[in-house]
N, C-alpha and C positions, 0 to 999 in steps of 0.2 A: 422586436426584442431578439436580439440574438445568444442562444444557449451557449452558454462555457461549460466548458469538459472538465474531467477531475484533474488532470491535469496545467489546464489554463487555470484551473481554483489553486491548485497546491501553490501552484507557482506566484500566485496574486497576493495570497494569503498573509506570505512573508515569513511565517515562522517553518518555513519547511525545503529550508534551503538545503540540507544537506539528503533530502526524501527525493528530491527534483536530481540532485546530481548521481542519488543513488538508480533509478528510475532510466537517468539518462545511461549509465551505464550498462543496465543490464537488457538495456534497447526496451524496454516496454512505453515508451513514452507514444510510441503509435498504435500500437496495440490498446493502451489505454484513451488513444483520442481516438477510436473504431464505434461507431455507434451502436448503440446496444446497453444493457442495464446493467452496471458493474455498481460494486458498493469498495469503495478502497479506506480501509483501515488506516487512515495517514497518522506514521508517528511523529511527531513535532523532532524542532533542533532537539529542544531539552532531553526528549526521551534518549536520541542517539546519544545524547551527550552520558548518558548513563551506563553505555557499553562499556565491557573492558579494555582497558589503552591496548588500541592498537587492533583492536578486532576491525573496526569500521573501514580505520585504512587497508586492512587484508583486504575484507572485503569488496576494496573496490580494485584490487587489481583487477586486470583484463585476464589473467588465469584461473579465477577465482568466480568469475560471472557466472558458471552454474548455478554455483553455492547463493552468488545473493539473487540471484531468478527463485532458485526455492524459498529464501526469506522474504523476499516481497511477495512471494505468491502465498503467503501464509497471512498478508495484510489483504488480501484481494476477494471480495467473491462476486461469483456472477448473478448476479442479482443485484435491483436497484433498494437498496434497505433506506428510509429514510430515518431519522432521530426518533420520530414519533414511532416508528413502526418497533423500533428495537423497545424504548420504556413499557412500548404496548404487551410485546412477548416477554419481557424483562426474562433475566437472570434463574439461571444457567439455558442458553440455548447454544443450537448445533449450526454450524454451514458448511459445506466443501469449498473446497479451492478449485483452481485450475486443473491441479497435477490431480484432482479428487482425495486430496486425503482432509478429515474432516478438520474443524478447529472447534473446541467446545468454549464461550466464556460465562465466565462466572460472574 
């Protein structure tokens, strides 16, 4: 059986076309296929489709890849969290990011 990375998932999945081109942009596409336990927060098309016109494309200049490194690292943590495991700890809990700044959800 051969393991697929979260990124060979997003990418398979289909509804996270614009998660994958984001990803590619901000280069973590190798970073994310490095082995090791990450949990990634993938937000579907729909959700970006909820951004303000015009943020997304900011976003993805090539002058602007700090900015979306810190928003996908707010989708990111290190740790491998499974489905079961988040219902398990349910609502409101804590994780760090990369950069270590916390994310709380509700």
């Amino acid at each position: 059986m051969q393991l697929v990375d979260i990124v060979d998932t997003v990418i398979n999945k289909g509804n996270f076309q614009i998660l994958t081109t984001a990803l590619e942009a901000a280069d973590l596409v190798r970073t994310l296929k490095r082995p090791g336990n990450v949990t990634l927060f993938a937000p579907t098309d729909a959700a970006f489709a909820k951004l303000p016109p015009g943020m997304l494309v900011n976003l993805l200049k090539p002058e602007n890849k700090p900015q979306l490194v810190r928003v996908l690292n707010y989708h990111r943590v290190l740790s491998e969290l499974s489905t079961e495991t988040i219902r398990t700890i349910g609502p409101p809990f804590g994780f760090l990011t990369p950069a270590g700044q916390s994310i709380l959800l509700n």
